[in-house]
MARPA-983890 format. One line per 10 residues: number of its first residue (from 1); their letters; for each residue y, z, x of C-alpha. Coordinates in pm, 1 decimal. Layout:
NUM	a	Y:Z:X ~ ...
//
This chain:
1	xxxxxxxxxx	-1919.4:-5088.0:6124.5 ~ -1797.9:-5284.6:5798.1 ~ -1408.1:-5287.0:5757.0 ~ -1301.6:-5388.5:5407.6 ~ -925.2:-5449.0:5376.4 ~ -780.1:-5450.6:4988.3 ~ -661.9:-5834.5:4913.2 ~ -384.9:-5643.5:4706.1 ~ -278.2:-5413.4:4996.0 ~ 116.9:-5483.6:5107.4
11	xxxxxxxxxx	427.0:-5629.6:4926.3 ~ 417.2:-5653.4:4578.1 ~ 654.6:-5982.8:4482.7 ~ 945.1:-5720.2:4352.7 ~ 953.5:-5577.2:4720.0 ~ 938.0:-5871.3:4916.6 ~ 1215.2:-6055.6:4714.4 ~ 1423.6:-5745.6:4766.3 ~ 1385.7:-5718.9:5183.8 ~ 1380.5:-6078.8:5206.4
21	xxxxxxxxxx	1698.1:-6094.3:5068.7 ~ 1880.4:-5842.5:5256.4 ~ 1776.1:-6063.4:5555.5 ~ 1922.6:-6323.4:5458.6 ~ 2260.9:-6186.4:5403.5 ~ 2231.2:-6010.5:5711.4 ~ 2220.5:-6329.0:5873.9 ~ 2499.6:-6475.0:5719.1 ~ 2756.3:-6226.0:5587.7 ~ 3068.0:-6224.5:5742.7
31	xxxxxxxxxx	3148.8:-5848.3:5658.6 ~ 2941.3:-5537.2:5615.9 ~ 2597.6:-5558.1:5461.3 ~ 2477.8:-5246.6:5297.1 ~ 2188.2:-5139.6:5088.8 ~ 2175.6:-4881.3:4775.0 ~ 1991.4:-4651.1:5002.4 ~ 1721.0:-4745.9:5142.6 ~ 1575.5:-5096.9:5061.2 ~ 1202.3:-4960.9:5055.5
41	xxxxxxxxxx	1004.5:-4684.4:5131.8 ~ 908.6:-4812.8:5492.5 ~ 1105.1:-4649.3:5856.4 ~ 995.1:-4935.8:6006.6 ~ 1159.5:-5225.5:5796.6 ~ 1424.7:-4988.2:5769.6 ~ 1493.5:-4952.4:6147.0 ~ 1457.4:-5339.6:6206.6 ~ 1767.1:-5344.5:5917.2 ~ 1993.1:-5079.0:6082.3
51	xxxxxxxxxx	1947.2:-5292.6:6397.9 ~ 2072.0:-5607.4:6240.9 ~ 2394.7:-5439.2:6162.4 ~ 2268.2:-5309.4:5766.6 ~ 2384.1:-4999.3:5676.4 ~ 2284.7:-4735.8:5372.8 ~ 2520.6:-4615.7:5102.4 ~ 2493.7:-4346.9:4899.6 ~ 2587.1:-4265.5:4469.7 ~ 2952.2:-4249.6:4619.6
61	xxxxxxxxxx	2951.3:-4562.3:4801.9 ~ 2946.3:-4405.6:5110.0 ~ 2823.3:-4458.2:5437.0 ~ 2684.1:-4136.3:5584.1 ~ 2618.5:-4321.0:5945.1 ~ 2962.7:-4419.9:5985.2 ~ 3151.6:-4282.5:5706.8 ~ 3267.0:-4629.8:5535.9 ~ 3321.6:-4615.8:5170.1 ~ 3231.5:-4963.1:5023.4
71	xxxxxxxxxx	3514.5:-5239.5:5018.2 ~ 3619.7:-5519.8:4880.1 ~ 3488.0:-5700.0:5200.9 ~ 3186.8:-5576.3:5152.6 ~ 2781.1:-5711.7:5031.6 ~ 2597.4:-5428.6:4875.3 ~ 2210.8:-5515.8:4759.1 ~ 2093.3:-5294.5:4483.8 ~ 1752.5:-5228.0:4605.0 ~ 1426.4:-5329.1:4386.9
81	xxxxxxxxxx	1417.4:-5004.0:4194.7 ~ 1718.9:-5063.4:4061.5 ~ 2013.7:-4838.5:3984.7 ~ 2181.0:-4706.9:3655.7 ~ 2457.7:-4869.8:3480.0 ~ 2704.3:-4584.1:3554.5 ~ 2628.0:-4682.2:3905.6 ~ 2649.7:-5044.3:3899.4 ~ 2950.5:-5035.4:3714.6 ~ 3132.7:-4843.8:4035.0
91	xxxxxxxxxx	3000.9:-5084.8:4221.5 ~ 3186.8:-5341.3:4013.7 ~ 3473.0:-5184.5:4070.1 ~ 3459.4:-5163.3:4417.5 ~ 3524.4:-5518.4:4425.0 ~ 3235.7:-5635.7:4641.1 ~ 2950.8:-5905.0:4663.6 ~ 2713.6:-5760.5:4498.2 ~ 2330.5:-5865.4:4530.1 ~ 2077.5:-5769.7:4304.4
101	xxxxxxxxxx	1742.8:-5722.8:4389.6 ~ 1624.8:-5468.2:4132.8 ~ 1253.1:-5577.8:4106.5 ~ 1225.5:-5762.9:3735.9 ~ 962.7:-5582.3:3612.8 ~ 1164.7:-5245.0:3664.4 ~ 1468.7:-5458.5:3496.7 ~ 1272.5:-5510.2:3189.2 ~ 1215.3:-5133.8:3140.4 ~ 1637.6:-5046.6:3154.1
111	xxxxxxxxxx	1654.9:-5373.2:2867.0 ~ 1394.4:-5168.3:2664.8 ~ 1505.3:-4792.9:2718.7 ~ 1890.6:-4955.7:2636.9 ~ 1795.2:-5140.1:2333.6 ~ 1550.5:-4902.9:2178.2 ~ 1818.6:-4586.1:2219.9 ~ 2082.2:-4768.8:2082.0 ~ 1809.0:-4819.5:1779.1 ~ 1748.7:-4498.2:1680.0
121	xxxxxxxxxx	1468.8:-4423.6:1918.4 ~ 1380.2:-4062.8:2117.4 ~ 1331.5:-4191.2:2483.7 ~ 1020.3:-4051.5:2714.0 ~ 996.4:-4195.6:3075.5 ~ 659.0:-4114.4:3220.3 ~ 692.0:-4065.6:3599.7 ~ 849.9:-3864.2:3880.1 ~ 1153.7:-3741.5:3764.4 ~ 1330.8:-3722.7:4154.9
131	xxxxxxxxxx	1193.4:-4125.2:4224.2 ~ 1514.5:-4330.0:4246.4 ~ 1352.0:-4584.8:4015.5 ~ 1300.2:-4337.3:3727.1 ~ 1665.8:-4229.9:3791.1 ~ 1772.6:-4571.5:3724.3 ~ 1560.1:-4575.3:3442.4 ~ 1711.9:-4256.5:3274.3 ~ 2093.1:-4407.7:3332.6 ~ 2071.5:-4666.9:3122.9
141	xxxxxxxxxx	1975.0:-4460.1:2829.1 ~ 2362.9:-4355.5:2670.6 ~ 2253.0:-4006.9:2548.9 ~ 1933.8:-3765.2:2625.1 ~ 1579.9:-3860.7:2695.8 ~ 1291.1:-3675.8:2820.0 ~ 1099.9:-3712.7:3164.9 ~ 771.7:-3619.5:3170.2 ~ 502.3:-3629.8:3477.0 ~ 250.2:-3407.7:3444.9
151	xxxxxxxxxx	6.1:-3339.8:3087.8 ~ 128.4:-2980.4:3123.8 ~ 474.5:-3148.7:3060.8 ~ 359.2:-3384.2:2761.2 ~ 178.2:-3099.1:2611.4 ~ 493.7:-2894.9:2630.7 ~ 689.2:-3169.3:2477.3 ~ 927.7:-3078.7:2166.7 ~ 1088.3:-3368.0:1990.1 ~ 1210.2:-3450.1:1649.2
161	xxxxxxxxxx	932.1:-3516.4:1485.4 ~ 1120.9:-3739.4:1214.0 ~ 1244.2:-3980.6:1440.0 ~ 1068.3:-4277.6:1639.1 ~ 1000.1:-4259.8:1996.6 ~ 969.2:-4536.3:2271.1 ~ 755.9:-4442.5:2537.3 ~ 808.4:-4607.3:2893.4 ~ 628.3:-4583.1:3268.1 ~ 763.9:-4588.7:3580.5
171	xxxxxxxxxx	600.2:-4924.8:3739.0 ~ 422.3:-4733.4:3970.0 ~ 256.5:-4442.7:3820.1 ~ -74.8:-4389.2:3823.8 ~ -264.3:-4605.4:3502.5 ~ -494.8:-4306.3:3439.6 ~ -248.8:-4000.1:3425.6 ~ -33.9:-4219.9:3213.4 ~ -301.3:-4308.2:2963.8 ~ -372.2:-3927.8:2930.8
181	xxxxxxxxxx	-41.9:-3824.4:2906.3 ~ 49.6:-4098.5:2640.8 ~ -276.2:-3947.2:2481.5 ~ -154.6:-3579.9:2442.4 ~ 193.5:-3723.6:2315.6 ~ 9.0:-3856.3:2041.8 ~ -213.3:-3587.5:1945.9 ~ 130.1:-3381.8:1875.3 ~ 166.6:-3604.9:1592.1 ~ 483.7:-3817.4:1687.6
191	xxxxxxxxxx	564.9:-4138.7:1570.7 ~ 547.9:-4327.8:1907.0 ~ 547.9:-4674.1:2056.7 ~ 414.8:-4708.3:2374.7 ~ 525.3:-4990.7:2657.0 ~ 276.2:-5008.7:2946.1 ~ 560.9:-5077.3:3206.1 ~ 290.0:-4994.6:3461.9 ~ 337.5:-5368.7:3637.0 ~ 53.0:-5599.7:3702.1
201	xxxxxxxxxx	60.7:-5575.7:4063.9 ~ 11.5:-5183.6:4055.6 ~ -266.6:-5187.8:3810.1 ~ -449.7:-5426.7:4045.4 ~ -396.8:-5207.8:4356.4 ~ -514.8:-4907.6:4181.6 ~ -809.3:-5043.1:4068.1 ~ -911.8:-5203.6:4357.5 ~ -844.7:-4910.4:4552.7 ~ -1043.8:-4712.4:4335.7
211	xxxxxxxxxx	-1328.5:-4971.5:4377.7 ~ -1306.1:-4946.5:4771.4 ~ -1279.1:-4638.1:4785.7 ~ -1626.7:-4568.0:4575.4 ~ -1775.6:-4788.5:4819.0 ~ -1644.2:-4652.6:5140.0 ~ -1727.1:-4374.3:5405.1 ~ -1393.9:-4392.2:5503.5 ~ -1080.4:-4497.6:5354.4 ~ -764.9:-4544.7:5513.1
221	xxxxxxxxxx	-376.2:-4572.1:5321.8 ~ -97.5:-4669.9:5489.8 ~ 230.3:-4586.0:5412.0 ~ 580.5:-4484.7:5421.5 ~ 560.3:-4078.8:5401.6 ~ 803.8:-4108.5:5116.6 ~ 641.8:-4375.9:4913.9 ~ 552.9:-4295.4:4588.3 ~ 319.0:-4558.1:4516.6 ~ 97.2:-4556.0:4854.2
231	xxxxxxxxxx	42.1:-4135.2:4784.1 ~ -63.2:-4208.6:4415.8 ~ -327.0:-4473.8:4620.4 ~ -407.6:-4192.8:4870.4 ~ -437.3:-3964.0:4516.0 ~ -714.2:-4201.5:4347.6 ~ -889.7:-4331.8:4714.2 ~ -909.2:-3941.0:4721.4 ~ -1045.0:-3912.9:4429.7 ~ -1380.0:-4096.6:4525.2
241	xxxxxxxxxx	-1425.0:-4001.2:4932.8 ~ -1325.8:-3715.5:5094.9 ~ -1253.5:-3902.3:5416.4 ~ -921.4:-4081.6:5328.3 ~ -652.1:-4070.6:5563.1 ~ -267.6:-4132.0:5503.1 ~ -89.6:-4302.3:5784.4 ~ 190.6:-4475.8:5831.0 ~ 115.2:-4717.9:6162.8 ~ -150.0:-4766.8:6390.0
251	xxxxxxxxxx	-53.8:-4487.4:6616.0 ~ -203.3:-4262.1:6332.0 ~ -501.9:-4362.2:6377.9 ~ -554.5:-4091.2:6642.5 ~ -614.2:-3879.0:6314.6 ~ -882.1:-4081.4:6172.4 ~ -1241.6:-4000.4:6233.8 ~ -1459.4:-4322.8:6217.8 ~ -1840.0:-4298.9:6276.7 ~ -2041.2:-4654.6:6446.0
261	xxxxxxxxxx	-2221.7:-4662.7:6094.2 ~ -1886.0:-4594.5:5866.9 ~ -1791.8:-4880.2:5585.8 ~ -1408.0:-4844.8:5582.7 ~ -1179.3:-4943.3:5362.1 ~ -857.5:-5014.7:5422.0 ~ -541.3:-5044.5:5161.1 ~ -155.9:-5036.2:5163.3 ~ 123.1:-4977.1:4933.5 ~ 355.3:-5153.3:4799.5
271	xxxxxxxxxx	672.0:-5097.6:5067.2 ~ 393.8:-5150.4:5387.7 ~ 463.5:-5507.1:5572.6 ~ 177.2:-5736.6:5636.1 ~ 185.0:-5676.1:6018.6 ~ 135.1:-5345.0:5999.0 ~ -195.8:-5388.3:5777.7 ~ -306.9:-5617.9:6021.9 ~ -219.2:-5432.2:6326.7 ~ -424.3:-5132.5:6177.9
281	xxxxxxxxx	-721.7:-5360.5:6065.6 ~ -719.6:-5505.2:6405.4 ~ -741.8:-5204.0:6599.8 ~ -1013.8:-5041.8:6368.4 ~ -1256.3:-5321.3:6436.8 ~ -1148.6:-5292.9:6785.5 ~ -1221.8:-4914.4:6808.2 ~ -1440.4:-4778.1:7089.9 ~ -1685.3:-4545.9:6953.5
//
């Protein structure tokens, strides 16, 4: 058996800045430590938090464990999708410590959806229009913009046709389905710019897991069930062989049907801890067939 594991697989650097930092403050904050829901897509990480005394808050600075509204006392990290500006602004006015974590990459995309509204611009986001990170996009545009995920969507697109329009990406989409949809936006005729907002780190997971996954009998994605990111992986490793399995930990693994001959291939998204990779790696090279 050959077991290939994705050099990409794991925490992109927006993620692990974000969880490292609620750690830290967990560790020394004197008061309550909360999070803009949860800090990442992962029950694990997110269990090891709630232990540690770190609680989640909701739009209304709320705490639905305990029912705590935010105080002055407070430290409240804005998670690495970031948040809107209607948002942050309550949180200003909540008086607390407020630590922000919003990944820079998805930081750039709020400067450029601001700035190119207040110019004149129609706004499209490209993405999944319930994802907290494309909400966060969308409120820091002042007026209306468009949300688009699917070509059906683009193709069904009507804008003003006179004026400009910025196109944007959540981070994490897939690089394909965006290209395609950016392509049918500009077959309609509109006079678009287009910002690849896709980050770095995503494009070089996708395409590697695409490259596994052509080479592999089996390929295995792990997880957090409500990830975005690791089931557009799942979507592409799909894509190229039928035996791809989604799982979140090495318990799941109980689902995965390995063969002594199989070449697997093993990648992670962006919210999935090293451990866990390695814990899943581990026990697939130690699997008794």
């Amino acid at each position: 058996m050959q077991v290939r594991v994705a050099k990409s697989a794991g925490f992109c650097f927006g993620v692990k800045r974000a969880v490292n930092l609620v750690y830290e403050e967990a560790d020394r904050s004197v008061g309550r430590v909360y999070t803009m829901g949860p800090i990442i897509h992962n029950e694990q990480v997110v269990r090891d938090l709630t232990q540690k005394g770190v609680r989640i808050i909701d739009d209304d600075l709320v705490c639905q464990e305990t029912g705590e509204k935010v105080g002055p006392d407070a430290t409240v990290i804005v998670r690495s999708h970031g948040i809107s500006k209607e948002l942050y602004d309550k949180l200003r006015r909540s008086g607390c410590k407020i630590v922000d974590a919003t990944c820079p990459f998805v930081q750039k995309i709020h400067d450029i959806v601001r700035d190119r509204y207040e110019a004149g611009d129609q706004i499209v986001i490209v993405g999944s229009p319930d994802h907290p990170e494309v909400q966060g996009i969308r409120g820091w545009v002042k007026g209306p913009c468009t949300i688009v995920e699917t070509k059906e969507e683009a193709a069904a697109l009507k804008l003003d046709t006179h004026e400009p329009v910025c196109v944007v990406s959540q981070t994490t989409f897939n690089l394909g389905k965006f290209l395609e949809i950016v392509e049918i936006i500009e077959r309609l005729g509109y006079h678009e710019e287009v910002k690849n907002t896709i980050c770095n780190a995503t494009r070089e997971r996708q395409a590697e897991a695409l490259d596994l996954a052509k080479r592999s009998d089996v390929m295995i994605v792990i997880g957090g069930k409500a990830s975005s990111n690791t089931q557009k992986l799942y979507d592409i490793c799909r894509g190229q062989c039928k035996n791809t399995y989604y799982i979140q930990t090495q318990d799941d693994l109980v689902t995965v049907d390995i063969q002594p001959d199989s070449c697997v291939g093993i990648t992670a998204g962006a919210s999935t801890p090293n451990n866990i990779i390695q814990e899943v790696s581990q026990n697939v090279r130690g699997t008794e067939l």
